[in-house]
N, C-alpha and C positions, 0 to 999 in steps of 0.2 A: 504494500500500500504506500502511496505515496506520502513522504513525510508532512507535508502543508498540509494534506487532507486527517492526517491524522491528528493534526494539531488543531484543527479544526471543531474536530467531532467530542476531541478531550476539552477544549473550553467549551462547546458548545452543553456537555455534559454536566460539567461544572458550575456553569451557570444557573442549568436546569434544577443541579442539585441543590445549591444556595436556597435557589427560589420556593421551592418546595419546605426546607428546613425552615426558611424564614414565615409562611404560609402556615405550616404544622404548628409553631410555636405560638402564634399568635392568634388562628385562627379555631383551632380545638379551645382553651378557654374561652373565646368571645363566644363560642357556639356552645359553649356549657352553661355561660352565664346569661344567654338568651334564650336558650331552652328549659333550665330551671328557674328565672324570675322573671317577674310580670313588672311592670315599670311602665312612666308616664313615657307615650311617644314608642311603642316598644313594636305597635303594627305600623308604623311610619317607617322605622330603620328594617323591619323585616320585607316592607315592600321598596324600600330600597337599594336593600341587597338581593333581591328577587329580578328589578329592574337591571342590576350590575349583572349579575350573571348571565341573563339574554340579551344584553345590549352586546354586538361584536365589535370588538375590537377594532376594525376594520373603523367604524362609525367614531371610536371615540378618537383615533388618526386624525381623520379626517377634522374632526372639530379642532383637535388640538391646534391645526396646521391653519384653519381658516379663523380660528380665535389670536392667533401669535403673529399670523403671516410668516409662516415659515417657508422659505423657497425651498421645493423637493427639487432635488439633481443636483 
């Protein structure tokens, strides 16, 4: 395999795994402390973390680029 490609697929890994680690840490208590308590505002942030998950990424690009005017290329 070629070395650039592998060097590639190792950070790309890498990245993956952070993200994940950082996700797991954070996101298993918030999901414990929103499944065990009731709180004011608690069907607001569940419907928009409902919204965050079906909204594609794709969409939130595209905002970012036309809220900042970022030149793509």
């Amino acid at each position: 395999m070629l070395p650039a490609l592998t060097e590639i697929i190792l950070l790309s890994l890498q990245v993956s795994g952070i993200a994940l680690l950082f996700s797991t840490v954070i996101g298993i208590p918030l999901g414990a402390i929103m499944g065990l308590n009731r709180f004011m505002g608690r069907k607001l942030v569940i419907a928009l973390l409902y919204t965050g998950m079906g909204f594609p990424p794709l969409w939130l690009v595209c905002l970012y680029i036309s809220f900042y005017h970022v030149a793509v290329g």
